[in-house]
N, CA, C and O atoms as CSV, one atom per row, in Angstrom:
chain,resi,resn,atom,element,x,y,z
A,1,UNK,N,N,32.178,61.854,42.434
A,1,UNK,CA,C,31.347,61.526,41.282
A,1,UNK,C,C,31.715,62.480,40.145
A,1,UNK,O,O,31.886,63.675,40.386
A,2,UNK,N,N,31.857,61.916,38.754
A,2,UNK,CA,C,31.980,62.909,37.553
A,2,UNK,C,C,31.174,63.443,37.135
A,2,UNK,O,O,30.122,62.922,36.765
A,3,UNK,N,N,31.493,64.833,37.071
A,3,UNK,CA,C,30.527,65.491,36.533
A,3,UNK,C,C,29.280,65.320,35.307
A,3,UNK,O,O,28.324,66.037,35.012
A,4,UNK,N,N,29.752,64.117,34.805
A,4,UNK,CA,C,28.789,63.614,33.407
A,4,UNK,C,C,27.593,63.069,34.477
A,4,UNK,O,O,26.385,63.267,34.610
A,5,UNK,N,N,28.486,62.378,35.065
A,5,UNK,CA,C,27.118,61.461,35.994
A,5,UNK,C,C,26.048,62.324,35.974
A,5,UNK,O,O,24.983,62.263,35.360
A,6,UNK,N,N,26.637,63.401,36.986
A,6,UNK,CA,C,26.326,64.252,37.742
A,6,UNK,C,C,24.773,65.054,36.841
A,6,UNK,O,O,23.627,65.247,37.249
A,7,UNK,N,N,25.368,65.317,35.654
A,7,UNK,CA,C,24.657,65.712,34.606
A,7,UNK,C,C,23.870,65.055,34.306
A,7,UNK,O,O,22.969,65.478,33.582
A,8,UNK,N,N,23.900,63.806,34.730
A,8,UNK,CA,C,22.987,62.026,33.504
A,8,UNK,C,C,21.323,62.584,35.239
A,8,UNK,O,O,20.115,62.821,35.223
A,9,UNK,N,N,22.370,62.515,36.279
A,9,UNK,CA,C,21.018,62.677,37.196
A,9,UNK,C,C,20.052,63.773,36.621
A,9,UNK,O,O,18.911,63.379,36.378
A,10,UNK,N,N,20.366,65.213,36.343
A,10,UNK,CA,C,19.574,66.121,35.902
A,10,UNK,C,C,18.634,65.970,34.763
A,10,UNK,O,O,17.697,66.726,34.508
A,11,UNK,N,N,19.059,64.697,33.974
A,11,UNK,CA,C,18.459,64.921,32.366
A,11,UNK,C,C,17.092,64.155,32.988
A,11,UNK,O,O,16.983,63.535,34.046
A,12,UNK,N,N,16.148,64.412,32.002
A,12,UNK,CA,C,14.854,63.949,31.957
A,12,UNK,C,C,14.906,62.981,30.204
A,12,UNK,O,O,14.821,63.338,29.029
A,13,UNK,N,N,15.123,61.400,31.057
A,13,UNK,CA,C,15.198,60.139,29.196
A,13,UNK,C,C,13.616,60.259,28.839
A,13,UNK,O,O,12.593,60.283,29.523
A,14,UNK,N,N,13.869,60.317,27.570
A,14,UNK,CA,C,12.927,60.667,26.934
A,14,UNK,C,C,12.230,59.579,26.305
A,14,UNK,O,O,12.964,59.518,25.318
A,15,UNK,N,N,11.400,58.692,26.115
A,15,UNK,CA,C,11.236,57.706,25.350
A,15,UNK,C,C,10.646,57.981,24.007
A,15,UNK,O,O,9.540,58.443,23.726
A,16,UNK,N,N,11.978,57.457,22.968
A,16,UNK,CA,C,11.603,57.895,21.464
A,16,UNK,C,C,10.447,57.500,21.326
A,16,UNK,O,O,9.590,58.203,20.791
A,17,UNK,N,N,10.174,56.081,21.867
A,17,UNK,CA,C,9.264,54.997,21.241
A,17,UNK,C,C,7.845,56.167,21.240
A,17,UNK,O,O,7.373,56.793,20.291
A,18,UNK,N,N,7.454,56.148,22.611
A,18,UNK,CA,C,6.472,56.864,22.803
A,18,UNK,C,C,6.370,58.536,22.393
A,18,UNK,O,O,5.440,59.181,22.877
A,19,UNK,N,N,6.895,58.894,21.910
A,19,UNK,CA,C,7.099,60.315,21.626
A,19,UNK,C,C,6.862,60.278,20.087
A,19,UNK,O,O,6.286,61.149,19.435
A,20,UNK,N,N,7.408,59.111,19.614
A,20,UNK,CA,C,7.075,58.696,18.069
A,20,UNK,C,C,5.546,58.635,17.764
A,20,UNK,O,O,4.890,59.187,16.881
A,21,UNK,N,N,5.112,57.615,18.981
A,21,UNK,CA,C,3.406,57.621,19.028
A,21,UNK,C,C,2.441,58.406,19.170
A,21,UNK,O,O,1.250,58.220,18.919
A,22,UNK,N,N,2.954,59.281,19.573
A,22,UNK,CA,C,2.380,60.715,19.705
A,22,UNK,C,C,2.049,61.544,18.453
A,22,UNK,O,O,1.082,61.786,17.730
A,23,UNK,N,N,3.655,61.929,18.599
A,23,UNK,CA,C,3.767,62.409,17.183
A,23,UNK,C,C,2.723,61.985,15.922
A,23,UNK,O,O,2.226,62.841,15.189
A,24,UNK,N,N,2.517,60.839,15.807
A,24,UNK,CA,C,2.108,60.217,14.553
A,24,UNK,C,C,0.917,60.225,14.513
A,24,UNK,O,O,0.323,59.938,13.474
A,25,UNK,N,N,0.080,60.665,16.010
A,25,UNK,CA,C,-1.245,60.501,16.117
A,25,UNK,C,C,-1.711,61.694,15.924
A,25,UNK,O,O,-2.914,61.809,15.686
A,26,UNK,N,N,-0.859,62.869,15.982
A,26,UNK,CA,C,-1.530,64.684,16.224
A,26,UNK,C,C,-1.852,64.756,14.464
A,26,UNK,O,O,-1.467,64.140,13.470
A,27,UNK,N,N,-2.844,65.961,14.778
A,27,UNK,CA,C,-4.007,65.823,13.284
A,27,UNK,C,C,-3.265,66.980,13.090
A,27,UNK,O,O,-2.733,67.613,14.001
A,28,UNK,N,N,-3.218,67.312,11.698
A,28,UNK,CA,C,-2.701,68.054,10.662
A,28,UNK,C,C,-2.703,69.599,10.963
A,28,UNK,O,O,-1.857,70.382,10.533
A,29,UNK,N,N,-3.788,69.931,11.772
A,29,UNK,CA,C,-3.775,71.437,12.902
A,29,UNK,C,C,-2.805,71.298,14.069
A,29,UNK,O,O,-2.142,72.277,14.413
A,30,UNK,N,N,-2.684,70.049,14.735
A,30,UNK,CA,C,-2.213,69.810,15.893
A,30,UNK,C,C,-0.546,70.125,15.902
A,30,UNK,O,O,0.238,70.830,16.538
A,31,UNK,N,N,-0.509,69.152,14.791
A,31,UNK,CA,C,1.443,69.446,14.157
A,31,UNK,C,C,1.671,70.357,13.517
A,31,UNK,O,O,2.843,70.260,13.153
A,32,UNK,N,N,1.169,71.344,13.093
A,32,UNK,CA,C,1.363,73.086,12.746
A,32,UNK,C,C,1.144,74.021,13.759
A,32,UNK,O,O,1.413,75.213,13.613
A,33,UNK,N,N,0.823,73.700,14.446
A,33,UNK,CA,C,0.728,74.384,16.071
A,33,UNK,C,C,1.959,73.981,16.450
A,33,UNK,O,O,2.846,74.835,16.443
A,34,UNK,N,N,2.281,72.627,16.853
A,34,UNK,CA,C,3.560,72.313,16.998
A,34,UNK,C,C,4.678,73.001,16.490
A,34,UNK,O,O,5.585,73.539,17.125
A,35,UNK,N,N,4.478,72.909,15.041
A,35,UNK,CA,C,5.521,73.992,14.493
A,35,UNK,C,C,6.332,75.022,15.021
A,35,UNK,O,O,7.519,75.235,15.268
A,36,UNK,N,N,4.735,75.828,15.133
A,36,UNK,CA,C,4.760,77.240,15.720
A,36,UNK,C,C,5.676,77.507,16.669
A,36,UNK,O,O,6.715,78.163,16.596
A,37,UNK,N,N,5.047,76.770,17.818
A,37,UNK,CA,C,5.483,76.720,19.318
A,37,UNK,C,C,6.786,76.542,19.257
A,37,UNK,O,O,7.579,77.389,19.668
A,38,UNK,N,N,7.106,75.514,18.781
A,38,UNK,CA,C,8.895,74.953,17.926
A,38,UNK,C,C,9.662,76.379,17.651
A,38,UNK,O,O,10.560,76.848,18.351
A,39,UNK,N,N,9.126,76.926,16.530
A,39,UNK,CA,C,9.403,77.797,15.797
A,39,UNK,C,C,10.010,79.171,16.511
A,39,UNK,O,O,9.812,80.123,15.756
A,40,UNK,N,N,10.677,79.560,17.715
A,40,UNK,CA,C,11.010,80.679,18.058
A,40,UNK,C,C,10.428,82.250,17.488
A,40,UNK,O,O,9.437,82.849,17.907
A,41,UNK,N,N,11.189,82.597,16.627
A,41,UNK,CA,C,10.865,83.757,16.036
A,41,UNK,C,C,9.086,83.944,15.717
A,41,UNK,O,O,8.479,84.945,16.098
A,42,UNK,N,N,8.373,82.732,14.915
A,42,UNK,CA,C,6.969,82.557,14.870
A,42,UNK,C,C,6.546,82.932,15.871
A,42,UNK,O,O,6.065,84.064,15.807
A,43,UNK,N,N,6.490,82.145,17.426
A,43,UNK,CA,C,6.377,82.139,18.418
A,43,UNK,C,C,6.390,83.648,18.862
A,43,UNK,O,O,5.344,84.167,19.253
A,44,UNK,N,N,7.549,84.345,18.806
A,44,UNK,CA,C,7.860,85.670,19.293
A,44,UNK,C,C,6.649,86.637,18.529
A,44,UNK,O,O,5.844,87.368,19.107
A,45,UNK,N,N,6.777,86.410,17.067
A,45,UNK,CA,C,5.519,87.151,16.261
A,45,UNK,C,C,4.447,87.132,17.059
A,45,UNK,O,O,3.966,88.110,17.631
A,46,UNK,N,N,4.041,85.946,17.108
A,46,UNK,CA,C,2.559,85.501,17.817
A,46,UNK,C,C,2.142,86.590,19.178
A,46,UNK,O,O,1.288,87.469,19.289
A,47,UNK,N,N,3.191,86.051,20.109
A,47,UNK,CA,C,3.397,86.641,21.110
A,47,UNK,C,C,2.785,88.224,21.311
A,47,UNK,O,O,1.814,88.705,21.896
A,48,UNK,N,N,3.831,88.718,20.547
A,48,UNK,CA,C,3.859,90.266,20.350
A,48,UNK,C,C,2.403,90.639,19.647
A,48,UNK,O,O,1.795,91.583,20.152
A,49,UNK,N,N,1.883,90.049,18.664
A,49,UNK,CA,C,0.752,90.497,17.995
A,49,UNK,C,C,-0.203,90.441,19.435
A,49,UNK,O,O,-0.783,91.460,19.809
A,50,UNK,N,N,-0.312,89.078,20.242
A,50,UNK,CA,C,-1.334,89.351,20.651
A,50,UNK,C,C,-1.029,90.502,22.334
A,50,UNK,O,O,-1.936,90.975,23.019
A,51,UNK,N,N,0.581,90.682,22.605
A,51,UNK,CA,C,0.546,92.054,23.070
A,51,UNK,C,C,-0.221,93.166,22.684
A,51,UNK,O,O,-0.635,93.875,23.601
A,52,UNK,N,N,-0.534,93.510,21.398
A,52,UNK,CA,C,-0.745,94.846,20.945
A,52,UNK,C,C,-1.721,94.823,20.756
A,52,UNK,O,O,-2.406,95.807,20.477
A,53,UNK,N,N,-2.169,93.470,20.865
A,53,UNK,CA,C,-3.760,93.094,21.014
A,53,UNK,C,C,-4.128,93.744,22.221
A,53,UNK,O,O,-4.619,94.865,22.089
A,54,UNK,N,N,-4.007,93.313,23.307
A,54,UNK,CA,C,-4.451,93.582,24.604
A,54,UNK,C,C,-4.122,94.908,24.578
A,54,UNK,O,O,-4.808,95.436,25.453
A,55,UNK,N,N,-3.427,95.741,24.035
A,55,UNK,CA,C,-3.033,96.914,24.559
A,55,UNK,C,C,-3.850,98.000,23.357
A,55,UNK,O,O,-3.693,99.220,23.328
A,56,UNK,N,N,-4.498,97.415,22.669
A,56,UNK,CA,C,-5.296,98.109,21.718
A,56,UNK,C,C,-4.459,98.789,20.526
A,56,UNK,O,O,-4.753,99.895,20.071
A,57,UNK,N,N,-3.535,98.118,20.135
A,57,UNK,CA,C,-2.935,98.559,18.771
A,57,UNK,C,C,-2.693,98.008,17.801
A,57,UNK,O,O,-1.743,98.034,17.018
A,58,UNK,N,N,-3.712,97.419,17.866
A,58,UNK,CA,C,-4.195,96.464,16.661
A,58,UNK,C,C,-4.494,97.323,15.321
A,58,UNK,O,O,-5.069,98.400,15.475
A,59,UNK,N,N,-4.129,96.902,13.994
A,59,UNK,CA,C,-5.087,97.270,13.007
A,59,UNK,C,C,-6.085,97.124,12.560
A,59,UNK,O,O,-6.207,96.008,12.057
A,60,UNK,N,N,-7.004,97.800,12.479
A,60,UNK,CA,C,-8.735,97.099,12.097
A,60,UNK,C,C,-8.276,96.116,10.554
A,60,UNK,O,O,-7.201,96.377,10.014
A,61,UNK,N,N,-8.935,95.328,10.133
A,61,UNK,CA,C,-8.814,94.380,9.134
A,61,UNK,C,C,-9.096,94.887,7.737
A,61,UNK,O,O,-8.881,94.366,6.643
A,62,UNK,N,N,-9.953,96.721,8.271
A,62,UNK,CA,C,-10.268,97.022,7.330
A,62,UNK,C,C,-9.688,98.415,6.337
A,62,UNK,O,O,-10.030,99.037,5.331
A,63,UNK,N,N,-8.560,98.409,7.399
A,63,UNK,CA,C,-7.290,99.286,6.761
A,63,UNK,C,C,-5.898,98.396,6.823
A,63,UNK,O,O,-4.820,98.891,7.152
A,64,UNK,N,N,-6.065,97.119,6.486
A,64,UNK,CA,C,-4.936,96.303,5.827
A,64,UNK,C,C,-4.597,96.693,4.785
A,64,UNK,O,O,-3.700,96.113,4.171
């Protein structure tokens, strides 16, 4: 068997159709979250802030 095959077994098909429907239905918070999550580096920010959260090295809001 060729290795493409081989590869076609591993993939997970995606259906545009329904992925379109989705898409089109998430509310205006829902698809900026999306973003985010999308967004790597955002993502990594996020991440890390709320590390330093838990670890108490946060800045109070009121020495911004």
């Amino acid at each position: 068997m060729s290795t493409a095959i081989k590869e076609m077994d591993r993939i997970e098909l995606i259906n545009l159709e329904r992925l379109a429907h989705i898409l089109k239905g998430l509310s205006i918070a829902e698809s900026e979250t999306l973003e985010i999550l999308l967004d790597k580096e955002a993502f990594r920010s996020i991440d890390q802030s709320l590390e330093e959260l838990d670890n108490g090295e946060g800045i109070p809001i009121d020495k911004w």
